[in-house]
Backbone as a chain_set.jsonl record, in Angstrom:
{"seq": "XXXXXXXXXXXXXXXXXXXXXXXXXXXXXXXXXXXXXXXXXXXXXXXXXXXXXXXXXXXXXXXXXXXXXXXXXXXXXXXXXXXXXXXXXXXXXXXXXXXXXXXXXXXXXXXXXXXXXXXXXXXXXXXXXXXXXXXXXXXXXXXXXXXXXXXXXXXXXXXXXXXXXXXXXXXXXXXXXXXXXXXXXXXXXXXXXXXXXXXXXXX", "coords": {"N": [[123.952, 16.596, 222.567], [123.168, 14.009, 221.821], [120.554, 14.481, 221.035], [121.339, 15.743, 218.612], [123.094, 14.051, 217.299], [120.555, 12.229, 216.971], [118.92, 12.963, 215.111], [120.61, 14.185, 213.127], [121.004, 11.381, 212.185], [118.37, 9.947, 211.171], [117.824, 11.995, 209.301], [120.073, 10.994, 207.447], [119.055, 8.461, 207.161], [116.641, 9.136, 205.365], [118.013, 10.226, 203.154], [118.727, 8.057, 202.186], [116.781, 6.346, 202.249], [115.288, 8.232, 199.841], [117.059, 8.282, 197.165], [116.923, 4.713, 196.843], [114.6, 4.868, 196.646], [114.342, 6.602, 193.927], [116.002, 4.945, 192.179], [114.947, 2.403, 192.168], [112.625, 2.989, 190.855], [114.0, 4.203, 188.307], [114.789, 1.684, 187.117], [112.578, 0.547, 186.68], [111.133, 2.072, 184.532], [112.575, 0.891, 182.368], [111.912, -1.237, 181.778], [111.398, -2.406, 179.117], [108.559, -2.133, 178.834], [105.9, 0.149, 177.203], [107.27, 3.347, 175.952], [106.713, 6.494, 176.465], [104.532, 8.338, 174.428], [103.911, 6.615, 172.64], [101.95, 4.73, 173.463], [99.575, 2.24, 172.721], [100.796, 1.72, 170.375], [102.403, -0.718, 167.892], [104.859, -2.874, 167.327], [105.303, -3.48, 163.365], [103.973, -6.009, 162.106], [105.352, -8.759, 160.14], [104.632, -9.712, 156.536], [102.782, -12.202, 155.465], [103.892, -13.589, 153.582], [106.476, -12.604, 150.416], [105.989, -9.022, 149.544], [104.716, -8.163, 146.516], [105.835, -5.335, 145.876], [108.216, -5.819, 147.458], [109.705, -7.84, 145.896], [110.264, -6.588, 144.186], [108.097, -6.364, 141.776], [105.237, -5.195, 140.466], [102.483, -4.175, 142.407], [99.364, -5.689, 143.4], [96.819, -4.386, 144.322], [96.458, -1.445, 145.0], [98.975, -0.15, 143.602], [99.439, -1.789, 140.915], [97.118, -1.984, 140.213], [95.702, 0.301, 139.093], [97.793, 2.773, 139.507], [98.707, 5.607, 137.735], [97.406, 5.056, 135.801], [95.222, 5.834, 133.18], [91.809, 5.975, 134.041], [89.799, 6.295, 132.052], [91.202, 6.025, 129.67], [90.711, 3.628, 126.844], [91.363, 0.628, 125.506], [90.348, -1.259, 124.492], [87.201, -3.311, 124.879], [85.112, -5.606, 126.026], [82.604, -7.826, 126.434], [80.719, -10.403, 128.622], [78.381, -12.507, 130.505], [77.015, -10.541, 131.628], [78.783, -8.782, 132.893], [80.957, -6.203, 132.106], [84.33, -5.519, 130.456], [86.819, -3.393, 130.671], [89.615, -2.366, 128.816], [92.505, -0.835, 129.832], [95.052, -0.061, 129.344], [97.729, -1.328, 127.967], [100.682, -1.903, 128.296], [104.159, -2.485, 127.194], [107.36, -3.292, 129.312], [110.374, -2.622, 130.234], [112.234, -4.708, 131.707], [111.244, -6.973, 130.064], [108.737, -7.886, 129.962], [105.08, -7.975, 129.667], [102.29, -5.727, 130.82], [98.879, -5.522, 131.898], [95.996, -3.457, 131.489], [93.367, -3.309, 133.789], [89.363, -3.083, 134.142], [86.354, -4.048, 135.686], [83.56, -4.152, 135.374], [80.129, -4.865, 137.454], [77.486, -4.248, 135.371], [74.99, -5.645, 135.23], [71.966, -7.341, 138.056], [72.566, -8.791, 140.1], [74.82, -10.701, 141.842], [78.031, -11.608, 140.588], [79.702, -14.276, 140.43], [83.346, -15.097, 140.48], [85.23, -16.688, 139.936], [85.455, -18.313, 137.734], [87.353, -16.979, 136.457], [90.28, -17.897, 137.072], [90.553, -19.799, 135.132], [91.312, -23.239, 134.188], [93.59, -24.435, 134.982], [95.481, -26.284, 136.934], [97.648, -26.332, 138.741], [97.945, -23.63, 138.834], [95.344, -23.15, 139.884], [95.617, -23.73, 142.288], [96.673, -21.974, 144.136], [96.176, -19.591, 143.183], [93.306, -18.895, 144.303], [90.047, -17.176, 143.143], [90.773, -15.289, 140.494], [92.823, -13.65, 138.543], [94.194, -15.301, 136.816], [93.415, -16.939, 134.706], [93.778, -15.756, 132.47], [94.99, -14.685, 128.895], [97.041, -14.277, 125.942], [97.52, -13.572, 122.645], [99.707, -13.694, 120.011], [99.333, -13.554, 116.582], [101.025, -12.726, 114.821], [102.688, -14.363, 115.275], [102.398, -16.364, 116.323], [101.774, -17.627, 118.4], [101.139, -18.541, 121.833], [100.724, -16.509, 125.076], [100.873, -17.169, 128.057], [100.365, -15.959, 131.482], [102.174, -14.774, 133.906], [104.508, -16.272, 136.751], [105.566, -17.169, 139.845], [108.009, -19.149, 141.808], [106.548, -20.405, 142.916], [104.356, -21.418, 142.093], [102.726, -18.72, 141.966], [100.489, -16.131, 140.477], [101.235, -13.875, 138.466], [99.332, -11.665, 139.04], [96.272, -10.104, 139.827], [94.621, -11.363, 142.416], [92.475, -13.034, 144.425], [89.68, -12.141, 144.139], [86.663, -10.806, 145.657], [83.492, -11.871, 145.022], [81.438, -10.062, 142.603], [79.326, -7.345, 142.866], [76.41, -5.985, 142.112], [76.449, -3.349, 139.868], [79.029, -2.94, 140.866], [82.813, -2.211, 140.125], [85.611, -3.206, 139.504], [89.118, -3.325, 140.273], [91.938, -4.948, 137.824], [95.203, -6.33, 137.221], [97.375, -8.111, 134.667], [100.341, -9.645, 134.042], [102.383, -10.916, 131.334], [105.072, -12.827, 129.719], [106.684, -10.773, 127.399], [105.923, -10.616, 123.842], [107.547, -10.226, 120.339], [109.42, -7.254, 119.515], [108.631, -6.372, 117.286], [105.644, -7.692, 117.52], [103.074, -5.747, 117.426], [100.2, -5.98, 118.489], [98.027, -7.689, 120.037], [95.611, -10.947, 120.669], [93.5, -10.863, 123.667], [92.333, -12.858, 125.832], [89.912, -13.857, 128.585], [88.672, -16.155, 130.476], [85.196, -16.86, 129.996], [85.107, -14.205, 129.339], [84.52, -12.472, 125.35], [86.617, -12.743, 123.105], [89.154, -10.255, 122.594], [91.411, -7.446, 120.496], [93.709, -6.223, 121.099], [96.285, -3.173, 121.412], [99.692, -2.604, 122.354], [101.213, -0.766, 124.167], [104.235, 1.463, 124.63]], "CA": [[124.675, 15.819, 221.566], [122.056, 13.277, 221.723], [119.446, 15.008, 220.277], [121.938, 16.048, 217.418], [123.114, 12.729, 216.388], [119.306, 11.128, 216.2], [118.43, 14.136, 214.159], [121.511, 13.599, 211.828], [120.946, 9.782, 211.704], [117.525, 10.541, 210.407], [117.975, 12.785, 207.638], [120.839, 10.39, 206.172], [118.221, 7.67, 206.561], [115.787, 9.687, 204.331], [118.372, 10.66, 201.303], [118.789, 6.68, 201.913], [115.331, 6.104, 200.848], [114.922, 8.26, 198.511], [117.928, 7.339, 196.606], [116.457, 3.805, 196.521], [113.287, 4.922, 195.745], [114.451, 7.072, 193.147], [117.05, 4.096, 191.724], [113.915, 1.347, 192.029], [111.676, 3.521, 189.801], [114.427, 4.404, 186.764], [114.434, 0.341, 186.724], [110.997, -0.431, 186.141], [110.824, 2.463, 183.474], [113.34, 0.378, 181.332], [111.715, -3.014, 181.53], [111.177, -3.057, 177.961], [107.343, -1.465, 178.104], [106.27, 1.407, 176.004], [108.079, 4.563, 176.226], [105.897, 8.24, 176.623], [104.4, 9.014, 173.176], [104.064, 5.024, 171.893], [100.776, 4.077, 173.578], [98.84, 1.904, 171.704], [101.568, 1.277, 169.127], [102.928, -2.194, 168.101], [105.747, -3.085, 166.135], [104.871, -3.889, 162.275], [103.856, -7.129, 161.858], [105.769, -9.617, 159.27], [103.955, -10.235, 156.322], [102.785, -13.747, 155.286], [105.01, -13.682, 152.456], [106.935, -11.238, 150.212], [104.533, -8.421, 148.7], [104.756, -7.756, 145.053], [106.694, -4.532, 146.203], [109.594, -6.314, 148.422], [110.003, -8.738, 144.926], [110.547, -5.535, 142.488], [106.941, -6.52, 140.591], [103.942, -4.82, 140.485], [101.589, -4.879, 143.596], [98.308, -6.387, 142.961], [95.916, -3.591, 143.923], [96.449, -0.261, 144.646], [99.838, 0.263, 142.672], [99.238, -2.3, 139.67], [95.237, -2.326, 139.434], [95.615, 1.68, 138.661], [97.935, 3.909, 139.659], [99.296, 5.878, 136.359], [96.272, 4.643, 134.574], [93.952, 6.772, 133.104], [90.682, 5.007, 134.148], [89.112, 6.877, 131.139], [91.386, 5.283, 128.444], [90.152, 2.619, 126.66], [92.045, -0.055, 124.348], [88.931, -2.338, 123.899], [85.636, -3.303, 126.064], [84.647, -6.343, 125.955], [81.122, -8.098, 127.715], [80.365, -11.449, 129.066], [77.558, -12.97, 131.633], [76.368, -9.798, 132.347], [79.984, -7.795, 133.09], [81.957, -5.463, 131.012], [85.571, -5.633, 131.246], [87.19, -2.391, 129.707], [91.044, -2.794, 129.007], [92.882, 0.943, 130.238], [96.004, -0.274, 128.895], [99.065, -2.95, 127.593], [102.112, -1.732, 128.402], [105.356, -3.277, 127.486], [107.917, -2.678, 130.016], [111.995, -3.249, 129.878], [111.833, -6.245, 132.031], [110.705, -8.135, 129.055], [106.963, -8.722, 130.042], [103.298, -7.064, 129.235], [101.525, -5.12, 131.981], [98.171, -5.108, 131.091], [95.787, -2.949, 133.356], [91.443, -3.223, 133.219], [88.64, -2.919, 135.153], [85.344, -5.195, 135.389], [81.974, -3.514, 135.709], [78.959, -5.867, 136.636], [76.482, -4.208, 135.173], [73.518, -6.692, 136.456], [71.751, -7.028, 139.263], [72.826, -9.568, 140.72], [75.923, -10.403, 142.05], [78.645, -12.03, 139.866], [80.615, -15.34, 140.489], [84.373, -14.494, 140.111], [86.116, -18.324, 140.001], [85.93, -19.032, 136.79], [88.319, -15.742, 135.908], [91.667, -17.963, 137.558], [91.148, -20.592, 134.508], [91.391, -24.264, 134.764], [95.207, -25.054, 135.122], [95.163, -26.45, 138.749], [98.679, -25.447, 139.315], [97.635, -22.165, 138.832], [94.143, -22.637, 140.857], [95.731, -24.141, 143.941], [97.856, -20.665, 144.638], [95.344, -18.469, 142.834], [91.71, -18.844, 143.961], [89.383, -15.572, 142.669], [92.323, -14.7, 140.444], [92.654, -13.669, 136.904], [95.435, -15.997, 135.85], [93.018, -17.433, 133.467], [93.796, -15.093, 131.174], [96.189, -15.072, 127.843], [97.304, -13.34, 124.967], [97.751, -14.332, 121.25], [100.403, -13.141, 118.565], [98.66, -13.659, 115.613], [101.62, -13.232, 113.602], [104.284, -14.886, 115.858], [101.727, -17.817, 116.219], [102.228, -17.826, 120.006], [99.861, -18.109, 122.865], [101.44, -16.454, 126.089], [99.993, -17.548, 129.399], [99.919, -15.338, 133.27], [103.682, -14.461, 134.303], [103.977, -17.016, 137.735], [106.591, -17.342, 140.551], [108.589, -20.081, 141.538], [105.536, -21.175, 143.873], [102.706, -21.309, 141.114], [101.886, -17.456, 142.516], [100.498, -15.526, 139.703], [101.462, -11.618, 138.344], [98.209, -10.999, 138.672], [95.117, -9.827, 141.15], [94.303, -12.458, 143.14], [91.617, -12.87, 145.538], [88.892, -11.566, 144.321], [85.122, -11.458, 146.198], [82.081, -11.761, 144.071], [81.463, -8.721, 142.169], [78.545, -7.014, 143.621], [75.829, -5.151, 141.455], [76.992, -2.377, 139.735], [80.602, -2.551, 141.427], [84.027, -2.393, 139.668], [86.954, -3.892, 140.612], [90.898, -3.221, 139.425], [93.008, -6.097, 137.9], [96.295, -6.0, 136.38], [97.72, -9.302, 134.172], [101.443, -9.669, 133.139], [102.514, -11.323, 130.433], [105.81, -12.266, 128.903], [106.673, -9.955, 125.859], [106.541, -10.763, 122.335], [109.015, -9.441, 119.913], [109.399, -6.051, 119.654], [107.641, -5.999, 116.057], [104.402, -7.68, 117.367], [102.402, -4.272, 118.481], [99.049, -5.973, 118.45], [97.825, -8.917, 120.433], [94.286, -10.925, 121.232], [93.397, -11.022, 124.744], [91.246, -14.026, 126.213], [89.633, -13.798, 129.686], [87.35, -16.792, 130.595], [83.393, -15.852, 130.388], [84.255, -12.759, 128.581], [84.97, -12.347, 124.388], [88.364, -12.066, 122.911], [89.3, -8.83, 121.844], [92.327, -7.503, 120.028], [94.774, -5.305, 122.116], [97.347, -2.255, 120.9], [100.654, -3.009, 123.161], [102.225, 0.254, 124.176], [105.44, 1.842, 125.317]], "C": [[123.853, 14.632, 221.098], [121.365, 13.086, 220.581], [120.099, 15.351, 218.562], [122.362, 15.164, 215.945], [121.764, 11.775, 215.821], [119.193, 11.908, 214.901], [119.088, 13.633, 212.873], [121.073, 12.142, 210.765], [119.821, 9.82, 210.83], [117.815, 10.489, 209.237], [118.83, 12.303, 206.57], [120.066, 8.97, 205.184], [117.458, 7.661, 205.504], [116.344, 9.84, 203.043], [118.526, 9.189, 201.279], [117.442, 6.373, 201.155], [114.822, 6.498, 200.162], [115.681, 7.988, 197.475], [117.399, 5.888, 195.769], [115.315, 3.896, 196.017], [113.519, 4.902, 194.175], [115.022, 5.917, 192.096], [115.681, 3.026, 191.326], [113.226, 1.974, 190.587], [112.356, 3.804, 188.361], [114.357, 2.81, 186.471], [113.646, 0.116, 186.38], [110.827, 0.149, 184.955], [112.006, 1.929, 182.345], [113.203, -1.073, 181.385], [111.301, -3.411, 180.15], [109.584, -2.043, 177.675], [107.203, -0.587, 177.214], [106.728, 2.476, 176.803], [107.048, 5.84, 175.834], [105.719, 8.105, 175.028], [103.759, 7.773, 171.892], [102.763, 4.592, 172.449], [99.702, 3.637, 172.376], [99.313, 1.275, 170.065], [102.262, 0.044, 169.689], [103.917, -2.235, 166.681], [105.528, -3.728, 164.82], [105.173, -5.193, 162.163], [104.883, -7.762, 160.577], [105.116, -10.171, 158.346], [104.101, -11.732, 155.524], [104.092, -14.296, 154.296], [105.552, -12.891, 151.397], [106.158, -10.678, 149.536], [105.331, -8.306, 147.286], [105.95, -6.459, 144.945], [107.996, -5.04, 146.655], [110.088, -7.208, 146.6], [110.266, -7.73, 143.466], [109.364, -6.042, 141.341], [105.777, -5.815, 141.177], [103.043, -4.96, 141.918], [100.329, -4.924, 142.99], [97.402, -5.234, 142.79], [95.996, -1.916, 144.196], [97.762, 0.63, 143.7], [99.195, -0.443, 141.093], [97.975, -2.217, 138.932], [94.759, -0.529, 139.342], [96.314, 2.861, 138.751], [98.672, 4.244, 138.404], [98.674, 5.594, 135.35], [95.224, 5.392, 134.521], [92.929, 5.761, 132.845], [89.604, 5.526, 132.714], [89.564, 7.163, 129.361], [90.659, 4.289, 128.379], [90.488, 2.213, 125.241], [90.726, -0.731, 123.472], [88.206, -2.645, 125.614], [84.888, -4.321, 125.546], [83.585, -7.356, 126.832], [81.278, -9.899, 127.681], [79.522, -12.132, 130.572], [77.288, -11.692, 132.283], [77.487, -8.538, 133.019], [80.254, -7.555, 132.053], [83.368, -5.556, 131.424], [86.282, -4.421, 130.278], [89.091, -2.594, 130.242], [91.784, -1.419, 128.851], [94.285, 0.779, 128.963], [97.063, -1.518, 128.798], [100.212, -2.575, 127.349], [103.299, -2.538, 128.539], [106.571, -2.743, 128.122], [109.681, -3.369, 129.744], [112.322, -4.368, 130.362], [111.921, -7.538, 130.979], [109.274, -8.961, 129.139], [106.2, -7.402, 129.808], [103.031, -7.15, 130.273], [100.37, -5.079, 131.395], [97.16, -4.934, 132.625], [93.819, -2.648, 132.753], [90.497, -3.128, 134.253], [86.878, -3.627, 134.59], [84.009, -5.012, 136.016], [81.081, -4.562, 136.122], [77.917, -4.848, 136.484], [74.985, -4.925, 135.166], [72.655, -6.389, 137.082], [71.597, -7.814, 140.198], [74.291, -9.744, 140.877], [76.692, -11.39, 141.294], [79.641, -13.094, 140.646], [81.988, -14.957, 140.243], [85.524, -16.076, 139.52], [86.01, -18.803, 138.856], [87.131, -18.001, 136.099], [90.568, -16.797, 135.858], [91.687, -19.287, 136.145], [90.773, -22.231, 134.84], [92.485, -25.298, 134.886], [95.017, -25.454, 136.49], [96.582, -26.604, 139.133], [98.174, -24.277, 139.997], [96.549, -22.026, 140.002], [94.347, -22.959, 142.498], [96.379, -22.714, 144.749], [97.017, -19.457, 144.335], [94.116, -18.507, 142.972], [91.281, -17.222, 143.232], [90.391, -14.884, 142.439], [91.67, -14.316, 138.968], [93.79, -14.02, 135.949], [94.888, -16.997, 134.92], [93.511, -16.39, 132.026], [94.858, -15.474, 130.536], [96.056, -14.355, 126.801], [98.099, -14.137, 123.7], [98.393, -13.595, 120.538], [100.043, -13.965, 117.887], [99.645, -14.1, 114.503], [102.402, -14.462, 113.806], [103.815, -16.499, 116.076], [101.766, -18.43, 117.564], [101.362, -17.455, 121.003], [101.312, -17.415, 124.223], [100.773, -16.465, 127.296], [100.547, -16.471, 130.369], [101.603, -15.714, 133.713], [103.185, -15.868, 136.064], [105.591, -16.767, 137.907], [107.266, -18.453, 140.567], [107.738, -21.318, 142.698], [104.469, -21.115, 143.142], [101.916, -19.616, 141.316], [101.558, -16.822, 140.824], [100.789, -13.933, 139.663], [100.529, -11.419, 137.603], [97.582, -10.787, 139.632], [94.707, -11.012, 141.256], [92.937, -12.202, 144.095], [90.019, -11.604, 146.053], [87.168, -11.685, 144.644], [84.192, -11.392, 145.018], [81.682, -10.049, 143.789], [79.773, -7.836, 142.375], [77.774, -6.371, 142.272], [76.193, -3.469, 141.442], [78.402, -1.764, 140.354], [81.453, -2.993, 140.25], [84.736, -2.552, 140.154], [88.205, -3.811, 139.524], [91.732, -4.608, 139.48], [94.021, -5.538, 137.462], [96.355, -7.638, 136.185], [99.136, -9.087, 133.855], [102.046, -10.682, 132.482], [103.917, -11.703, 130.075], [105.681, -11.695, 127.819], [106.621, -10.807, 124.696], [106.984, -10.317, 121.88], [108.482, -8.331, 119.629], [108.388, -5.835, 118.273], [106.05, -6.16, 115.694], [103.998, -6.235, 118.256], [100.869, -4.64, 118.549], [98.9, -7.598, 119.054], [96.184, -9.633, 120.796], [94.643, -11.032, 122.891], [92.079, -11.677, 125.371], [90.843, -13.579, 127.808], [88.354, -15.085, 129.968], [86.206, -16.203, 131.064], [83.592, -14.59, 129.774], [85.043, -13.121, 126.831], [86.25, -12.317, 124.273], [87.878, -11.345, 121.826], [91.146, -8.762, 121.464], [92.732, -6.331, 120.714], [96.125, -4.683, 121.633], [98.297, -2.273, 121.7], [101.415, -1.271, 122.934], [103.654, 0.6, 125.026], [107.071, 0.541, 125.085]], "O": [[123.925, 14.33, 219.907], [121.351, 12.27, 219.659], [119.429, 15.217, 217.538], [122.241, 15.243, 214.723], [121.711, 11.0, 214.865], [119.381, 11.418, 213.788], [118.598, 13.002, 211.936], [120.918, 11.897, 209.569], [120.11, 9.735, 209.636], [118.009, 9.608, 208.4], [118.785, 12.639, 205.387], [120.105, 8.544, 204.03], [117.363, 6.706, 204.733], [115.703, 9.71, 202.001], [118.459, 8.826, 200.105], [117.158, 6.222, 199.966], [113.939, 5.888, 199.561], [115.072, 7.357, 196.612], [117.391, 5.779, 194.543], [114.917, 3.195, 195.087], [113.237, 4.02, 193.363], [114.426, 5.957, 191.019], [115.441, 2.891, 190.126], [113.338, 1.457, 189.475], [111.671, 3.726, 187.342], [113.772, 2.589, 185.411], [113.692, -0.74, 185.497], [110.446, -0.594, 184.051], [112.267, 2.718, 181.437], [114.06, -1.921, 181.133], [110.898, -4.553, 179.928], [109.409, -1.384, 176.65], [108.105, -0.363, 176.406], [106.636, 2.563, 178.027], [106.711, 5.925, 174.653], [106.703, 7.78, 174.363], [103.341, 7.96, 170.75], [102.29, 3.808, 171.626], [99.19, 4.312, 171.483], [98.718, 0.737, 169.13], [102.593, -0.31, 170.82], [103.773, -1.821, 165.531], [105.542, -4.938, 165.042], [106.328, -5.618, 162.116], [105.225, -6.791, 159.901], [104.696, -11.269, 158.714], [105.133, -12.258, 155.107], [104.927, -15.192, 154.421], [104.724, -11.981, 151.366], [105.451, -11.364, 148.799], [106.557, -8.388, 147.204], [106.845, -6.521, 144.102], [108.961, -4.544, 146.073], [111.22, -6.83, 146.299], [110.395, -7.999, 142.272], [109.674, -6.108, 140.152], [105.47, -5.936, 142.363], [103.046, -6.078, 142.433], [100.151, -4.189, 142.019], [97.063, -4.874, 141.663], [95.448, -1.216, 143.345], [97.599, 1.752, 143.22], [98.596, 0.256, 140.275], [97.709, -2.304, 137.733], [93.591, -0.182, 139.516], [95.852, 3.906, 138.292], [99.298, 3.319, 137.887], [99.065, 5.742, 134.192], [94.433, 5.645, 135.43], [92.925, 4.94, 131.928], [88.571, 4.874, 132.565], [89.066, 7.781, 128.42], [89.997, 3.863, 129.325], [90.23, 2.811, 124.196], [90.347, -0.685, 122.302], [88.486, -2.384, 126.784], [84.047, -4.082, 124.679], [83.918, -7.593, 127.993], [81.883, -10.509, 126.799], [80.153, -12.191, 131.627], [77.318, -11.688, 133.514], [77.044, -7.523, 133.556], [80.025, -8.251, 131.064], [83.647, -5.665, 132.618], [86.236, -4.624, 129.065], [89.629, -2.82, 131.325], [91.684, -0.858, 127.759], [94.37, 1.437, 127.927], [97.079, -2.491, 129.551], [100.8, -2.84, 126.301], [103.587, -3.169, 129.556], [106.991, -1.708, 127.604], [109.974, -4.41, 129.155], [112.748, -5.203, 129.563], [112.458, -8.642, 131.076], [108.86, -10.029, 128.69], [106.568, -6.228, 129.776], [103.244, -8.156, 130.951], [100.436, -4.621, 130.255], [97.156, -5.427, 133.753], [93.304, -2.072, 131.794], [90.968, -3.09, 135.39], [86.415, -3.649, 133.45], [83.526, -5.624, 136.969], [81.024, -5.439, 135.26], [77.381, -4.517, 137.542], [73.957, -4.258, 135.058], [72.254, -5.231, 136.967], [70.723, -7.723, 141.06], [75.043, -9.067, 140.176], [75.985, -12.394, 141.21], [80.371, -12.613, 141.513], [81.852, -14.064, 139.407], [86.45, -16.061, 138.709], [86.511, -19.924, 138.763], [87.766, -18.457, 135.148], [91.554, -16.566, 135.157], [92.789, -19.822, 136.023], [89.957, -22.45, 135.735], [92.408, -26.527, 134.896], [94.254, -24.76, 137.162], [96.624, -27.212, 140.203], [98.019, -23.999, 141.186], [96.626, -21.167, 140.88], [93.683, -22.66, 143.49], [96.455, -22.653, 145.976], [97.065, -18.446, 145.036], [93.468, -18.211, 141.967], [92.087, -16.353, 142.899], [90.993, -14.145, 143.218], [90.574, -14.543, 138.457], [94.214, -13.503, 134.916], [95.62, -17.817, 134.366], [93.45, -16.597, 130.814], [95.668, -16.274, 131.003], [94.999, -13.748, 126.624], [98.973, -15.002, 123.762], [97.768, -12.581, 120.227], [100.223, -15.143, 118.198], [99.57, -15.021, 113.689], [102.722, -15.321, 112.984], [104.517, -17.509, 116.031], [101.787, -19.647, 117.748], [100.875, -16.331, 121.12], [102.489, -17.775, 124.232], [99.985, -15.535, 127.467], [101.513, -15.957, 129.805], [102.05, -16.858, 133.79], [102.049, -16.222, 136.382], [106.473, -16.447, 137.11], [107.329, -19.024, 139.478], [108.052, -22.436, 143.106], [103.479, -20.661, 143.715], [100.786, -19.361, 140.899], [102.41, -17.074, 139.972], [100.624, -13.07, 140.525], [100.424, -11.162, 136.404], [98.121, -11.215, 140.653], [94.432, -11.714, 140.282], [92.55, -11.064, 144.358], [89.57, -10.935, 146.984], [86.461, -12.482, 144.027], [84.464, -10.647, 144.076], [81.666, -9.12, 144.597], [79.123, -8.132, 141.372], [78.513, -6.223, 141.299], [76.236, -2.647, 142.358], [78.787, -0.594, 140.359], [81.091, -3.883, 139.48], [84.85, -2.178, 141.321], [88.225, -4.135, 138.336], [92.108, -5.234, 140.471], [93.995, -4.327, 137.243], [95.797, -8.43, 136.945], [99.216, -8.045, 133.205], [102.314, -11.591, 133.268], [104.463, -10.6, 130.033], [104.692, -11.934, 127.126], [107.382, -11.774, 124.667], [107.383, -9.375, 122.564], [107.267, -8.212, 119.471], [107.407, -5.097, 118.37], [105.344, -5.672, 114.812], [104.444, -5.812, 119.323], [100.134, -3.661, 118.67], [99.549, -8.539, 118.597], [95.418, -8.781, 121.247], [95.777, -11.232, 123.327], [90.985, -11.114, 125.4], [91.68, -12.804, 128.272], [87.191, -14.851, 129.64], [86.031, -15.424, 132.001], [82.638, -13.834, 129.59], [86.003, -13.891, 126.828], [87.005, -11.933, 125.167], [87.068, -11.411, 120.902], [91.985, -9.565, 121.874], [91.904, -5.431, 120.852], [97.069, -5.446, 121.431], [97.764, -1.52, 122.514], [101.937, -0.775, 121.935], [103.999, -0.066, 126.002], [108.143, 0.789, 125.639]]}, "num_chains": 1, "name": "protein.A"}
């Protein structure tokens, strides 16, 4: 009888510790770490501030600075310091502002300065370094300059932040504009350092 009861005592000891084992170990796998399949993944950062997308406007460069644009239209093409700047298109949208969408060759061979493109409003340049919220657009008939769409933080609705333009590189902007009235269909378009040219407003 002895021998029967150590025996017993035992074996209840053992489902005792594994039990606890077993119980210890589902705890640790719910301390929060990653879960089977997640290594290496991190929860999406917060960005600095809202994108162009989250704000229902345009994003700067891979939606606004081309997508839906045939890179192989061409409104006008106008040169300055050694770049070309060819203008794809000037779309007026329901909103009530001008999209206007281009691209800025340096043909050179050297590399191109970009800082005089944002203008010299210093609203504008404190929020927009290497920007192209210098730009602007002229109704001719309407007698009306229209300056670089902006937020309610000096941000411009335009490409921002752009590096020095490298030999023989192109780079995608977009500009938006408010509209003029529905009857102007033709506007100039200024860019500091390059010509003004005259621009067909579509859609």
């Amino acid at each position: 009888m002895s021998m029967r009861r150590t025996t017993t005592r035992r074996a209840m000891a053992a489902v005792s510790m594994t039990a606890a084992l077993a119980f210890a170990l589902a705890g640790c796998g719910d301390d929060g770490g990653e879960k089977p399949g997640n290594e290496g993944s991190s929860a999406p950062s917060a960005p600095a501030s809202p994108s162009a997308e989250d704000k229902g406007e345009p994003q700067q460069e891979d939606t606004a600075a081309g997508e839906n644009v045939d890179p192989n239209a061409k409104l006008a093409e106008i040169r300055g310091d050694g770049l070309v700047m060819t203008i794809h298109q000037a779309k007026r949208d329901s909103g009530g502002f001008i999209t206007l969408q281009a691209s800025i060759k340096n043909e050179g061979t050297q590399s191109k300065n970009t800082t005089a493109w944002a203008g010299t409003e210093t609203a504008l340049l404190a929020k927009n370094p290497n920007s192209v919220a210098g730009a602007t657009l002229v109704d001719k008939v309407g007698k009306k300059r229209y300056y670089i769409l902006r937020d309610t933080e000096n941000r411009c609705l335009c490409t921002t932040g752009i590096p020095p333009l490298l030999a023989g590189k192109t780079t995608s902007v977009f500009m938006q504009f408010p509209a003029p009235p529905e009857t102007t269909t033709e506007v100039d378009f200024t860019l500091p350092t390059f010509a003004t040219t005259s621009v067909k407003i579509s859609g």
